[in-house]
PDB file of N, CA, C and O in Angstrom:
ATOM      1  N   UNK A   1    -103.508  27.120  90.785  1.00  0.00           N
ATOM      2  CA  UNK A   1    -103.386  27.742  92.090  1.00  0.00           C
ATOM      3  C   UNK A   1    -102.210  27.095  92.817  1.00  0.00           C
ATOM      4  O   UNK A   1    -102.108  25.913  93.146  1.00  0.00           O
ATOM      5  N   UNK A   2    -101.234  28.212  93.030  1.00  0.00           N
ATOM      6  CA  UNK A   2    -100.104  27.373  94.073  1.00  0.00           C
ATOM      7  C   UNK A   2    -100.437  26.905  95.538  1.00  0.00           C
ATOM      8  O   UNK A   2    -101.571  26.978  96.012  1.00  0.00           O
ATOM      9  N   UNK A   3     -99.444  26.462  96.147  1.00  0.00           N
ATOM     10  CA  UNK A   3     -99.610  25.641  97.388  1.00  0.00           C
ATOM     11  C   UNK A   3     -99.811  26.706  98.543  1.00  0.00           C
ATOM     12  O   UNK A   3    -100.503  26.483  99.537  1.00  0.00           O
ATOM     13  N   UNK A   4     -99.143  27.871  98.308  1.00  0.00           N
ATOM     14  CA  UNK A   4     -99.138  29.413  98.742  1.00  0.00           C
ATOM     15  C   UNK A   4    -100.043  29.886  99.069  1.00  0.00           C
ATOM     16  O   UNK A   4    -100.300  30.257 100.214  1.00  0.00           O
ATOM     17  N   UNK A   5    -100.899  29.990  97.848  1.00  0.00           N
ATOM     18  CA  UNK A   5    -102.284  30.578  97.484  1.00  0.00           C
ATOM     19  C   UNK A   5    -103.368  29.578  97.941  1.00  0.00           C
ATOM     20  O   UNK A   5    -104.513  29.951  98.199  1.00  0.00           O
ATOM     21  N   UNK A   6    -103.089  28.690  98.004  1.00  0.00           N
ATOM     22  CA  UNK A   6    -104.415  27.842  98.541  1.00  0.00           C
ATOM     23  C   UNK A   6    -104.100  28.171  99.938  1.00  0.00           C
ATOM     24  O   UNK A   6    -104.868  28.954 100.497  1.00  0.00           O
ATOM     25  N   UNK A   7    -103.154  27.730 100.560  1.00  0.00           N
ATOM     26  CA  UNK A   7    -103.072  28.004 101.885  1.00  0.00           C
ATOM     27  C   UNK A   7    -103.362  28.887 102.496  1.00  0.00           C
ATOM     28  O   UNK A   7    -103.548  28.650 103.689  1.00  0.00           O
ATOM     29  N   UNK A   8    -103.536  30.223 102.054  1.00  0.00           N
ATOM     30  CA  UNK A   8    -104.419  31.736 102.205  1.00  0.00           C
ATOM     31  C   UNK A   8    -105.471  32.160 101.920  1.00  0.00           C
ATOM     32  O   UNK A   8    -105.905  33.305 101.797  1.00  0.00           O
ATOM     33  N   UNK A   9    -106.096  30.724 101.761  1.00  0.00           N
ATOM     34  CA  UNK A   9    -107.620  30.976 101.471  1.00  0.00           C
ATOM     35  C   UNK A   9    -108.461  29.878 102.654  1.00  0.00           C
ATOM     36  O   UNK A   9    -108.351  28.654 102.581  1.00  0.00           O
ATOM     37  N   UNK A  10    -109.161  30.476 103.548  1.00  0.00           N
ATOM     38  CA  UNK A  10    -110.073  30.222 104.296  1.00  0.00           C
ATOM     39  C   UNK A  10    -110.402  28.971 103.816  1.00  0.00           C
ATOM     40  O   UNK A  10    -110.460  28.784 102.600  1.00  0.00           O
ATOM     41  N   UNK A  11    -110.691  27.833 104.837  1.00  0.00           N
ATOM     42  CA  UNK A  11    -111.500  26.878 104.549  1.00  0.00           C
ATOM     43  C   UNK A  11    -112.203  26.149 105.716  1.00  0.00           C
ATOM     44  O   UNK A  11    -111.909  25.945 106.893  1.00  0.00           O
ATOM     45  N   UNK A  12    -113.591  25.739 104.661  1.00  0.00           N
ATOM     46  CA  UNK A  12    -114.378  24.862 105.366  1.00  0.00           C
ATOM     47  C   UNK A  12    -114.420  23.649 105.490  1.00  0.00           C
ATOM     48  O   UNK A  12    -115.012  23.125 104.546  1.00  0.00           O
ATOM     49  N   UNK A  13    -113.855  22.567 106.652  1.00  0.00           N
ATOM     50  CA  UNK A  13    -113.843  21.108 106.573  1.00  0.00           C
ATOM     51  C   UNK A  13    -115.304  20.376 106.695  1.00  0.00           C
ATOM     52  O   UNK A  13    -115.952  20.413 107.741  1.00  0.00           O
ATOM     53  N   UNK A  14    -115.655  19.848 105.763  1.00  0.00           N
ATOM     54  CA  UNK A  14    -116.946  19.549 106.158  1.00  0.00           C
ATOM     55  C   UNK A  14    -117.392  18.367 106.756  1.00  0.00           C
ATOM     56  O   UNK A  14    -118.413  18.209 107.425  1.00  0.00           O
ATOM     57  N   UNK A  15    -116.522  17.541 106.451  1.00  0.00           N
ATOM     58  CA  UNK A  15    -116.431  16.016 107.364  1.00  0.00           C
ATOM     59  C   UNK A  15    -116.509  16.457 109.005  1.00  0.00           C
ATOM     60  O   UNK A  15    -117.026  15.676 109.804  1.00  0.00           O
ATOM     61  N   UNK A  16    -115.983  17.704 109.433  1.00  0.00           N
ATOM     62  CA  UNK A  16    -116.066  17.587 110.535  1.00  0.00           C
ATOM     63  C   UNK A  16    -117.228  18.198 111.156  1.00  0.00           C
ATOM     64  O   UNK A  16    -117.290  18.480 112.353  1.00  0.00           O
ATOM     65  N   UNK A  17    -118.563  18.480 109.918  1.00  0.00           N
ATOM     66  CA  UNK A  17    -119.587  19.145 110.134  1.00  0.00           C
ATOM     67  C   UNK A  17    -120.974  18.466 110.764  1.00  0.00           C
ATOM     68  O   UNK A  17    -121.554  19.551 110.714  1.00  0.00           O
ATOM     69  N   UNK A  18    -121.558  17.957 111.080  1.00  0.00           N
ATOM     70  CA  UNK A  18    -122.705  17.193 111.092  1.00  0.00           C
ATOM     71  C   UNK A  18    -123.748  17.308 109.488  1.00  0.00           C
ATOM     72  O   UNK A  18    -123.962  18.474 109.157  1.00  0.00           O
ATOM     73  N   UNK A  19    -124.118  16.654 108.920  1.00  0.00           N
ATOM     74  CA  UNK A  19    -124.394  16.550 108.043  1.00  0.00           C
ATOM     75  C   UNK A  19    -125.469  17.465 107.301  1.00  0.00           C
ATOM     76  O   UNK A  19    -125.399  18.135 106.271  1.00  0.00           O
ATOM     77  N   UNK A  20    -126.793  17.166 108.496  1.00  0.00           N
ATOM     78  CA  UNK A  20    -127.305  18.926 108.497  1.00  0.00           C
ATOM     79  C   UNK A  20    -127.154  20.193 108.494  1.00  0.00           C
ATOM     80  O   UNK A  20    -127.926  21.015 107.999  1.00  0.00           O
ATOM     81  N   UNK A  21    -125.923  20.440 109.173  1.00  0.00           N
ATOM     82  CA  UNK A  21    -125.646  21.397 109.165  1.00  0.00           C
ATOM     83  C   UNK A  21    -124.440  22.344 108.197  1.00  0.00           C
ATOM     84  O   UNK A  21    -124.048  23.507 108.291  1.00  0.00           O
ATOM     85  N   UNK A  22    -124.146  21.360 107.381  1.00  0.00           N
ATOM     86  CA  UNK A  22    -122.943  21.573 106.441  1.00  0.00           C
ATOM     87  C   UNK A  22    -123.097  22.845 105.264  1.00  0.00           C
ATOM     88  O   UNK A  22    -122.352  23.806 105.074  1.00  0.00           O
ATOM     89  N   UNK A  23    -124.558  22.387 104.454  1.00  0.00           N
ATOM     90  CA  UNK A  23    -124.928  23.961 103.572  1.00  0.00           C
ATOM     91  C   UNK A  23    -125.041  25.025 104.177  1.00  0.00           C
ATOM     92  O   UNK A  23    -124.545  26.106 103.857  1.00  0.00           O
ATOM     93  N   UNK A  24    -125.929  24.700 105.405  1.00  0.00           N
ATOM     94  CA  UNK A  24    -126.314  26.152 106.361  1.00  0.00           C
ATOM     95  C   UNK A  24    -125.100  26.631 106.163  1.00  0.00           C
ATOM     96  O   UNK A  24    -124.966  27.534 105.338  1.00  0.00           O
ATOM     97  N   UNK A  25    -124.054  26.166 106.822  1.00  0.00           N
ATOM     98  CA  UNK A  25    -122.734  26.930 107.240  1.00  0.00           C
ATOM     99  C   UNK A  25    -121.929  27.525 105.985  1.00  0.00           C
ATOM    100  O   UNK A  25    -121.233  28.540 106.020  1.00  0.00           O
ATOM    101  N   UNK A  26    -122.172  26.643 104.787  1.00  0.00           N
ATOM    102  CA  UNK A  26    -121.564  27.028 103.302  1.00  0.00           C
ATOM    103  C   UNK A  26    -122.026  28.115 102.868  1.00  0.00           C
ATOM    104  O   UNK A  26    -121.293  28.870 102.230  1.00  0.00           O
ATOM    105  N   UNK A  27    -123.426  28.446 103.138  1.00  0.00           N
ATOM    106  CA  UNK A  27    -124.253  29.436 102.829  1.00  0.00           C
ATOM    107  C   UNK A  27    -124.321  30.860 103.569  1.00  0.00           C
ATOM    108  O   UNK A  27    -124.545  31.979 103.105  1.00  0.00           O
ATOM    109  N   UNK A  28    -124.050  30.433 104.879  1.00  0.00           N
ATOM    110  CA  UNK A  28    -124.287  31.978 105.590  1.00  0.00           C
ATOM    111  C   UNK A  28    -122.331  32.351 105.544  1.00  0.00           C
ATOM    112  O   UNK A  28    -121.883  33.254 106.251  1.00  0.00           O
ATOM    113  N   UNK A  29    -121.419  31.522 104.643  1.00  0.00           N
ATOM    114  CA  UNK A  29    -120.118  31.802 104.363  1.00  0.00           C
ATOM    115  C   UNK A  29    -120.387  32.921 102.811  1.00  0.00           C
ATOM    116  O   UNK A  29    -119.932  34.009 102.460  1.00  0.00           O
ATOM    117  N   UNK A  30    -121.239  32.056 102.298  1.00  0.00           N
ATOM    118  CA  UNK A  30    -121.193  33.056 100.812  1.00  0.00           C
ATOM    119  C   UNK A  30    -122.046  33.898 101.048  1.00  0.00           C
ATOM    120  O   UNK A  30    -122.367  34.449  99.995  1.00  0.00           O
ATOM    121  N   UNK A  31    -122.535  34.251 101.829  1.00  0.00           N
ATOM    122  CA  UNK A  31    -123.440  35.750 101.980  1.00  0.00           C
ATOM    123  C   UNK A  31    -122.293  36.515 103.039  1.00  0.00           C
ATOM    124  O   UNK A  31    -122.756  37.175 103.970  1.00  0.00           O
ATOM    125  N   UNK A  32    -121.710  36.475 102.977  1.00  0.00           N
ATOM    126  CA  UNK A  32    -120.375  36.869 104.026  1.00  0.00           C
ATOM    127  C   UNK A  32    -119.357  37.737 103.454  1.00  0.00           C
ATOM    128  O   UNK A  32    -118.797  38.707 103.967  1.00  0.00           O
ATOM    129  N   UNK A  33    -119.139  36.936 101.675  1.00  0.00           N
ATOM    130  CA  UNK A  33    -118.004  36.470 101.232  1.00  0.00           C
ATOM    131  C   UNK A  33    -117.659  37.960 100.190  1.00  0.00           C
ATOM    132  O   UNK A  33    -118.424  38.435  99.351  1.00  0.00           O
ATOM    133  N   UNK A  34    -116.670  38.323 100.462  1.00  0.00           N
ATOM    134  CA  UNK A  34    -117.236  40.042  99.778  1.00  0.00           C
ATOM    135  C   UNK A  34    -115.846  39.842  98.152  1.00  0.00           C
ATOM    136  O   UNK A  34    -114.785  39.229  98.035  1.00  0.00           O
ATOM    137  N   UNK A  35    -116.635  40.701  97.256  1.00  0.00           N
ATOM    138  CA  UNK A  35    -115.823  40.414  96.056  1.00  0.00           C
ATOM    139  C   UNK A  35    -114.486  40.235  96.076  1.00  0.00           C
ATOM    140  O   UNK A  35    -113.616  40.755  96.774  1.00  0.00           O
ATOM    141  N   UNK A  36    -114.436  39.372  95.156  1.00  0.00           N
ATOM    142  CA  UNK A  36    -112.871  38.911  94.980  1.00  0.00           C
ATOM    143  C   UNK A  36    -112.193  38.027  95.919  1.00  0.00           C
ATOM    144  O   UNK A  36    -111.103  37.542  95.615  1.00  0.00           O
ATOM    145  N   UNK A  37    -112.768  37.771  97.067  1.00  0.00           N
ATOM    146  CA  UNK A  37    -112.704  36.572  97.937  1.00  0.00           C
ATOM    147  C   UNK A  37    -113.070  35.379  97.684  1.00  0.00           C
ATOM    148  O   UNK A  37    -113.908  35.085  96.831  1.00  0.00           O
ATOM    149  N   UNK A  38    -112.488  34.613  98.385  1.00  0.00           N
ATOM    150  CA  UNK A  38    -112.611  33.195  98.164  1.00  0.00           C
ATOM    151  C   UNK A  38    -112.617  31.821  99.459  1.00  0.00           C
ATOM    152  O   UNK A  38    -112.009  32.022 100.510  1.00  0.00           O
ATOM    153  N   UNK A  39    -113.190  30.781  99.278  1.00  0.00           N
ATOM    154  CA  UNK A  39    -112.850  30.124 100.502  1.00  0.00           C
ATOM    155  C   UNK A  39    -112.867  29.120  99.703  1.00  0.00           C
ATOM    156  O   UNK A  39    -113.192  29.184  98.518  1.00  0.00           O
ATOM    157  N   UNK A  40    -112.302  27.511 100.663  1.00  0.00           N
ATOM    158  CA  UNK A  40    -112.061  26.775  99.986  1.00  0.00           C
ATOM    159  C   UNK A  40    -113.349  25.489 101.121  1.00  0.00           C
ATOM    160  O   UNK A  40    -113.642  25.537 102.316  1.00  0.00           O
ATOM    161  N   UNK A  41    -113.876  24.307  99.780  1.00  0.00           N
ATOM    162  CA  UNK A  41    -114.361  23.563 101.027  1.00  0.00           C
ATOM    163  C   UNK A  41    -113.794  21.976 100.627  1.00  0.00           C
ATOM    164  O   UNK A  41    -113.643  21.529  99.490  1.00  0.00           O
ATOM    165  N   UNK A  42    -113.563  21.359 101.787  1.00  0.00           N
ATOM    166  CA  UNK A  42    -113.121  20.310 101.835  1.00  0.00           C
ATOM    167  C   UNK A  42    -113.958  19.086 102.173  1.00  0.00           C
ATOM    168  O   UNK A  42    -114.565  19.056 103.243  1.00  0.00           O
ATOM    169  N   UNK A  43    -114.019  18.069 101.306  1.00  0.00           N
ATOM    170  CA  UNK A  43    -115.032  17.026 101.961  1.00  0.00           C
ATOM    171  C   UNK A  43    -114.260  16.025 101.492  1.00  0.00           C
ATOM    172  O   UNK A  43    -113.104  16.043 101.070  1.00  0.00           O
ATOM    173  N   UNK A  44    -115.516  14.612 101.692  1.00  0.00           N
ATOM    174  CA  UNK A  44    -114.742  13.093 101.615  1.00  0.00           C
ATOM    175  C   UNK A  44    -115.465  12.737 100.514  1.00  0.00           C
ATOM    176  O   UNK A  44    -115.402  11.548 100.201  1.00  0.00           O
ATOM    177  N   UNK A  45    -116.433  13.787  99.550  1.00  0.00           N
ATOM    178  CA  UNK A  45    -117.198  13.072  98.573  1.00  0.00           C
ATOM    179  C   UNK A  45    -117.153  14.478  97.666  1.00  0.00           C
ATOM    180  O   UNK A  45    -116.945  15.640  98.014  1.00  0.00           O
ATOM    181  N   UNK A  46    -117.458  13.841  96.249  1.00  0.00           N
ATOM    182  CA  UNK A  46    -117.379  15.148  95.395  1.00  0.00           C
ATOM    183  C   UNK A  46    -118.818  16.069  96.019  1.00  0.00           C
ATOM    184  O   UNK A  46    -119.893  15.514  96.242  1.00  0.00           O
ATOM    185  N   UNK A  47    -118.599  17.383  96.208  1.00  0.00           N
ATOM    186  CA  UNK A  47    -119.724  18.234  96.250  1.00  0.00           C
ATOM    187  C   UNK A  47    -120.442  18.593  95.552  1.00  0.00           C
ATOM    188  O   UNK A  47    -121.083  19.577  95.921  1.00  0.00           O
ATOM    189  N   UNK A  48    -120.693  18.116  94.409  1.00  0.00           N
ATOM    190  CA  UNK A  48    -121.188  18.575  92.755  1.00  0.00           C
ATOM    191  C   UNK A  48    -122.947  18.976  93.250  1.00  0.00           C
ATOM    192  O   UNK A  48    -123.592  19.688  92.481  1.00  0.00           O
ATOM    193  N   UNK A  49    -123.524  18.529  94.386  1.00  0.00           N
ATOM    194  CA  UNK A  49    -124.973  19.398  94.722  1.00  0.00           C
ATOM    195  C   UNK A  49    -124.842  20.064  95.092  1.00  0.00           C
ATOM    196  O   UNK A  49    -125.655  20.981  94.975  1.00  0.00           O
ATOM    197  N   UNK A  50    -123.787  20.193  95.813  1.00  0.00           N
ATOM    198  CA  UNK A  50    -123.636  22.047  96.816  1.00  0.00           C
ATOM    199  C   UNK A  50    -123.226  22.965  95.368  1.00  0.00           C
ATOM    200  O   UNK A  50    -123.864  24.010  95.246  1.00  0.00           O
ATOM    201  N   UNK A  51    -122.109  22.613  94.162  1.00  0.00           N
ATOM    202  CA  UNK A  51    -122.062  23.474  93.176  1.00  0.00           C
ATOM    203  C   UNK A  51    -123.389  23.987  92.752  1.00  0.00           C
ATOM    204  O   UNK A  51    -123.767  25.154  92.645  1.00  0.00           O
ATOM    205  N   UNK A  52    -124.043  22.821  92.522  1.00  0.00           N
ATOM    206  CA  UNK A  52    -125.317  23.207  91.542  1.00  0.00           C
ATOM    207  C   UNK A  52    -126.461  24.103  92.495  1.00  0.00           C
ATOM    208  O   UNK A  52    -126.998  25.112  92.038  1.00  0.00           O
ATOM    209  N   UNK A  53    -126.699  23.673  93.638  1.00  0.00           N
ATOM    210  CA  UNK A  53    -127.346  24.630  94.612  1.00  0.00           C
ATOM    211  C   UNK A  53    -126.923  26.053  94.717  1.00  0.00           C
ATOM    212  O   UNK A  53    -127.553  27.065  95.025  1.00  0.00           O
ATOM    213  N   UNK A  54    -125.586  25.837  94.350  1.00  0.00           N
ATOM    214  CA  UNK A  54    -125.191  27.887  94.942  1.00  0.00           C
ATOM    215  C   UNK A  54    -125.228  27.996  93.431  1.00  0.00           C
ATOM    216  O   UNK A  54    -125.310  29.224  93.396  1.00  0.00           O
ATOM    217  N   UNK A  55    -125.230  27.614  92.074  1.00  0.00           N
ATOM    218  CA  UNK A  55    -125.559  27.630  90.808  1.00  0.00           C
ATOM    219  C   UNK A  55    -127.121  28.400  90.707  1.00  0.00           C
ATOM    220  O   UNK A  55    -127.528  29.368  90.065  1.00  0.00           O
ATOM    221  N   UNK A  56    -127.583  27.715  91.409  1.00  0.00           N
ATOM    222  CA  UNK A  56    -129.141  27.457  91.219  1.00  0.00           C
ATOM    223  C   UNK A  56    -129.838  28.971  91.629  1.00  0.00           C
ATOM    224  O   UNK A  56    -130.629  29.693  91.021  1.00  0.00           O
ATOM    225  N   UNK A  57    -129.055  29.116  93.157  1.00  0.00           N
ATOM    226  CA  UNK A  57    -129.619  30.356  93.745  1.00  0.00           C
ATOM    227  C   UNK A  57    -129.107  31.605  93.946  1.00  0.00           C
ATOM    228  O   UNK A  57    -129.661  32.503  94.580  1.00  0.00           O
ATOM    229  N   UNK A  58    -127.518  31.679  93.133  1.00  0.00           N
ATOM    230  CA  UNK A  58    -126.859  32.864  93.059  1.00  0.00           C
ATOM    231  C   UNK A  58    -126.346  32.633  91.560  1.00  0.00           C
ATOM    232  O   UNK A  58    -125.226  32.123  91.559  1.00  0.00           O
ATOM    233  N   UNK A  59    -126.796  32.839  90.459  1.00  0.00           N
ATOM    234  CA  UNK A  59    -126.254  32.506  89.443  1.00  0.00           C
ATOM    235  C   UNK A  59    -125.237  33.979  88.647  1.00  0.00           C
ATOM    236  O   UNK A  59    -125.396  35.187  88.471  1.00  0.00           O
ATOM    237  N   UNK A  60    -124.102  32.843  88.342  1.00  0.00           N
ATOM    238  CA  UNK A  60    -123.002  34.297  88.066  1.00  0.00           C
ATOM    239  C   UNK A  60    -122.682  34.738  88.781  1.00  0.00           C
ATOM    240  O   UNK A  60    -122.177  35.787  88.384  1.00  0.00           O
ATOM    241  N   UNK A  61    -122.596  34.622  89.979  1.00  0.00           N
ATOM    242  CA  UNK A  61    -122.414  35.287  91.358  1.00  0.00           C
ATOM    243  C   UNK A  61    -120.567  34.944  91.876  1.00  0.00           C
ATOM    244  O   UNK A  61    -119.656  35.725  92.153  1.00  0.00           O
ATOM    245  N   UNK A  62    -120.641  33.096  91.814  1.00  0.00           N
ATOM    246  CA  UNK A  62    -119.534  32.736  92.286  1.00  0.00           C
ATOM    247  C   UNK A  62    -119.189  32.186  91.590  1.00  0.00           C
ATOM    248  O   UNK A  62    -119.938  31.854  90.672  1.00  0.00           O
ATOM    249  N   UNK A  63    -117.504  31.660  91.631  1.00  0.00           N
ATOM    250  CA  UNK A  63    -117.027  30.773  90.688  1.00  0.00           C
ATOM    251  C   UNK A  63    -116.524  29.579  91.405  1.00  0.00           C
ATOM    252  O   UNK A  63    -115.897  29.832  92.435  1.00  0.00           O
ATOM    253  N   UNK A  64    -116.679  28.181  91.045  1.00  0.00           N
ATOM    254  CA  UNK A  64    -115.865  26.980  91.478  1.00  0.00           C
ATOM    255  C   UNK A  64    -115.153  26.619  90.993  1.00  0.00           C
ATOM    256  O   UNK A  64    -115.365  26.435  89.794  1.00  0.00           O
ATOM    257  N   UNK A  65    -113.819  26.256  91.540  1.00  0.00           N
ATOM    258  CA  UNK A  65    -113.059  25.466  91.090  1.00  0.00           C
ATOM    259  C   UNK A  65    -112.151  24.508  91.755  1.00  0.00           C
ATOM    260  O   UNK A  65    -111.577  24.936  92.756  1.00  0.00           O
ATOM    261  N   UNK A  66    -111.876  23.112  91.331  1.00  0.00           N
ATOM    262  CA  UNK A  66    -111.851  22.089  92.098  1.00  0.00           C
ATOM    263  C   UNK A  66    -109.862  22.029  91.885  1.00  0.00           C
ATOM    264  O   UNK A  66    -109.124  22.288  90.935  1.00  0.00           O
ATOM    265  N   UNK A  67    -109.672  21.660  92.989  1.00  0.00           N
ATOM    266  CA  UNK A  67    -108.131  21.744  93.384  1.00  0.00           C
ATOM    267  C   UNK A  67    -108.238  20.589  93.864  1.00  0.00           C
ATOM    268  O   UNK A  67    -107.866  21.213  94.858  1.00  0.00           O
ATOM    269  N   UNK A  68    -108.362  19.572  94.171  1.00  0.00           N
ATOM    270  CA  UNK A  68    -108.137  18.232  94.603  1.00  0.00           C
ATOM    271  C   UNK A  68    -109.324  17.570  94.408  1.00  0.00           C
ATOM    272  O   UNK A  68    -110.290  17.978  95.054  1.00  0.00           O
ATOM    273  N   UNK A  69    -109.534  16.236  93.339  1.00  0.00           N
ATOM    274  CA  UNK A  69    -110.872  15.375  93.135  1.00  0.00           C
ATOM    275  C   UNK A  69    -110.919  14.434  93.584  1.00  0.00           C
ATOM    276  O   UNK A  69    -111.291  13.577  92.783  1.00  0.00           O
ATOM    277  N   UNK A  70    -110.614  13.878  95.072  1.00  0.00           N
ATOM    278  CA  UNK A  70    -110.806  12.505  95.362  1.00  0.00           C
ATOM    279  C   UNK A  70    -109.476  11.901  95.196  1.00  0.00           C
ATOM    280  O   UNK A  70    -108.492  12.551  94.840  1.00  0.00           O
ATOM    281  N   UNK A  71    -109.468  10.704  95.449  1.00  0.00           N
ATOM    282  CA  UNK A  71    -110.959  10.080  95.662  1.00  0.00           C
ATOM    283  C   UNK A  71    -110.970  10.651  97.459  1.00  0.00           C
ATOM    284  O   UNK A  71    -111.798  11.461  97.878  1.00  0.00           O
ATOM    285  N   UNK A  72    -109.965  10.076  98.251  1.00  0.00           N
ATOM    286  CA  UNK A  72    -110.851  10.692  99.346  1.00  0.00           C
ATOM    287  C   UNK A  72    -110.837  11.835 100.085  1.00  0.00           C
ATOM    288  O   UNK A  72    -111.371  12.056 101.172  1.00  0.00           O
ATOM    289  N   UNK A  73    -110.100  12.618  99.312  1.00  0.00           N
ATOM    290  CA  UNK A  73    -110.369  14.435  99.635  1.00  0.00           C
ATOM    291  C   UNK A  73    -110.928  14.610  98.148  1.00  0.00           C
ATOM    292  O   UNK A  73    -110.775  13.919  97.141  1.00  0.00           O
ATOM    293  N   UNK A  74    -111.724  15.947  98.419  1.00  0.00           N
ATOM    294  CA  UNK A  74    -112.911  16.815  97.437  1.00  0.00           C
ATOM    295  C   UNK A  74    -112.026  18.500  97.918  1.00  0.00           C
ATOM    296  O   UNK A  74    -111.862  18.602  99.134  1.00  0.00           O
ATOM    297  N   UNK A  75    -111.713  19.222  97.412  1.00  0.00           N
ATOM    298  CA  UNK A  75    -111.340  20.634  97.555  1.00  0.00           C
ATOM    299  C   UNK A  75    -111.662  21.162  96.597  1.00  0.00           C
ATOM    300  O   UNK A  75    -111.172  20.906  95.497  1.00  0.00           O
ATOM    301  N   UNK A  76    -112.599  22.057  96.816  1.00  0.00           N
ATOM    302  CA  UNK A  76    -113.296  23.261  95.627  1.00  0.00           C
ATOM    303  C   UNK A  76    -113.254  24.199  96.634  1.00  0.00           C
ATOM    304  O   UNK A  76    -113.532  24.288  97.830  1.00  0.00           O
ATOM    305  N   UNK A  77    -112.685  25.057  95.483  1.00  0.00           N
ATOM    306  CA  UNK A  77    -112.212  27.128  95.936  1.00  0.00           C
ATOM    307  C   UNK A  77    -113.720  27.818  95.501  1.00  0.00           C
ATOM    308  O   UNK A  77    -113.874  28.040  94.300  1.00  0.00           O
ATOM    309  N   UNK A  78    -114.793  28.152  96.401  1.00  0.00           N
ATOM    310  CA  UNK A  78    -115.129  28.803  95.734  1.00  0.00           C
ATOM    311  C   UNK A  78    -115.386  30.264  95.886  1.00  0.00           C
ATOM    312  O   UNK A  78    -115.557  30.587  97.062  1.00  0.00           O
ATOM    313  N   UNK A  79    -115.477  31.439  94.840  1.00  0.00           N
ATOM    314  CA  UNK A  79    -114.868  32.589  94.941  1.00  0.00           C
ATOM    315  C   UNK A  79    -115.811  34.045  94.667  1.00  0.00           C
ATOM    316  O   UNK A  79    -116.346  33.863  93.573  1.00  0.00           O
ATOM    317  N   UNK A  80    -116.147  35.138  95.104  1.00  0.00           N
ATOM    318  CA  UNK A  80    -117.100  35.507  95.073  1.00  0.00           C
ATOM    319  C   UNK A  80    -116.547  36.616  93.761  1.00  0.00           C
ATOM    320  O   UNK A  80    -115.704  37.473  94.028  1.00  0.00           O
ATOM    321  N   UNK A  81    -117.164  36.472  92.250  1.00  0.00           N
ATOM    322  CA  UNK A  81    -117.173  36.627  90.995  1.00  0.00           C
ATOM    323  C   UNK A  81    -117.409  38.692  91.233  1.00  0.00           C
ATOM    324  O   UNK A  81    -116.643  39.653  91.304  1.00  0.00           O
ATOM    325  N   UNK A  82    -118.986  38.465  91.279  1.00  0.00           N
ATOM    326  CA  UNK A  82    -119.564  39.462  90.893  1.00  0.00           C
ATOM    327  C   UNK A  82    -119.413  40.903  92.469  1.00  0.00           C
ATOM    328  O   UNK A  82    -119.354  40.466  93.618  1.00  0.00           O
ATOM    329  N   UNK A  83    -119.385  42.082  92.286  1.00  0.00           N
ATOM    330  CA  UNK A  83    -119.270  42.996  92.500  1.00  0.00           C
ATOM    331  C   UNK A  83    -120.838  43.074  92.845  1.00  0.00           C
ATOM    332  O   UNK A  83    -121.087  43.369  94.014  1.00  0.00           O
ATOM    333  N   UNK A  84    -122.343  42.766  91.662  1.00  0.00           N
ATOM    334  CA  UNK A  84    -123.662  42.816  92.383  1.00  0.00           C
ATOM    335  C   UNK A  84    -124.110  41.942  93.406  1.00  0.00           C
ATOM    336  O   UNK A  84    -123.597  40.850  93.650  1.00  0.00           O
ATOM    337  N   UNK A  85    -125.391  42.604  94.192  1.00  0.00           N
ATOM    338  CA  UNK A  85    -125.702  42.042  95.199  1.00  0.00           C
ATOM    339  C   UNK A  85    -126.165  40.487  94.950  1.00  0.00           C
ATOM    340  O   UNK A  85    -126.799  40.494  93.895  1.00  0.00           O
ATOM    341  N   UNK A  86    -126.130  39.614  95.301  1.00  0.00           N
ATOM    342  CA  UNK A  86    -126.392  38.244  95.285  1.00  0.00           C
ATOM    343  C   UNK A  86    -127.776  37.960  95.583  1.00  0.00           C
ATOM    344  O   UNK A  86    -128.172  36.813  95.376  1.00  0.00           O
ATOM    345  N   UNK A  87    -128.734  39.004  96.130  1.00  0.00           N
ATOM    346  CA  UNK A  87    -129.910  38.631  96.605  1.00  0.00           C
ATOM    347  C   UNK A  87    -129.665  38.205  98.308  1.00  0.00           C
ATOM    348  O   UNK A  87    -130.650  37.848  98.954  1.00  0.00           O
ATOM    349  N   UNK A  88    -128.945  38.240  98.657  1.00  0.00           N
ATOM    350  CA  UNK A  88    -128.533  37.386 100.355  1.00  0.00           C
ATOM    351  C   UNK A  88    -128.468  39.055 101.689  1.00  0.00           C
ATOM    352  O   UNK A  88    -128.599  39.167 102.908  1.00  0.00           O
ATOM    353  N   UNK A  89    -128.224  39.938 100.647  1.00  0.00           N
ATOM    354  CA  UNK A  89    -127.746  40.795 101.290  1.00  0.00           C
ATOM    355  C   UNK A  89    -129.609  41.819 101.652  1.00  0.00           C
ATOM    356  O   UNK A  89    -130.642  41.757 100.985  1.00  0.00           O
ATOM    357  N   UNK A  90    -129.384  42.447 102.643  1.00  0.00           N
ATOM    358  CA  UNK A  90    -130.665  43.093 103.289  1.00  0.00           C
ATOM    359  C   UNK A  90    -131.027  43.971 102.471  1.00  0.00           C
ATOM    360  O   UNK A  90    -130.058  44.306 101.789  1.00  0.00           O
ATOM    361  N   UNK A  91    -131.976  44.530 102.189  1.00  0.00           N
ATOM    362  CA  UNK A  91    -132.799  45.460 101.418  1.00  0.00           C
ATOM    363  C   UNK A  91    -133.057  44.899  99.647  1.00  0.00           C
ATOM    364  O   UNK A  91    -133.906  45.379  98.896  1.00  0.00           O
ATOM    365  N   UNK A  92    -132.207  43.931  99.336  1.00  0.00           N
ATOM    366  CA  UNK A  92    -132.717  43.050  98.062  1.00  0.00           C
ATOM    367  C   UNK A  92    -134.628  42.564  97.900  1.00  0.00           C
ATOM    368  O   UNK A  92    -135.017  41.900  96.939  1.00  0.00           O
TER     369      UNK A  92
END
């Protein structure tokens, strides 16, 4: 991904989130997030539970991929895959 292309993709800083409130906000982003879109999230620690959580409860749905690993920036793109409903959306 160029410097271009990242830069045109939405992102969430999460350091500047309160700690509770950081998935909520990741989450009501990917029920948002309409095919072929993407956002990016930024933290101070790898996110590898938030992967496995949106793994867990939208599977095949989205894709991650990590553009910066630390150590003290974390940037994962992640991107909405599938065209079917995710389960998030009303009448599921």
């Amino acid at each position: 991904m160029t410097t271009e292309e990242l830069a045109a993709i939405p992102a969430i800083d999460v350091r500047t989130i309160p700690h509770h409130e950081r998935h909520v906000r990741i989450f009501s982003m990917l029920e948002a997030l309409e095919p072929g879109h993407a956002f990016a999230v930024v933290s101070d620690h790898e996110p590898r539970p938030l992967q496995y959580q949106i793994e867990a409860r939208f599977p095949d749905v989205f894709g991650w991929t990590y553009v910066e690993q630390g150590p003290e920036v974390w940037r994962a793109v992640i991107s909405r895959e599938s065209a079917s409903c995710c389960g998030c959306c009303s009448g599921s």
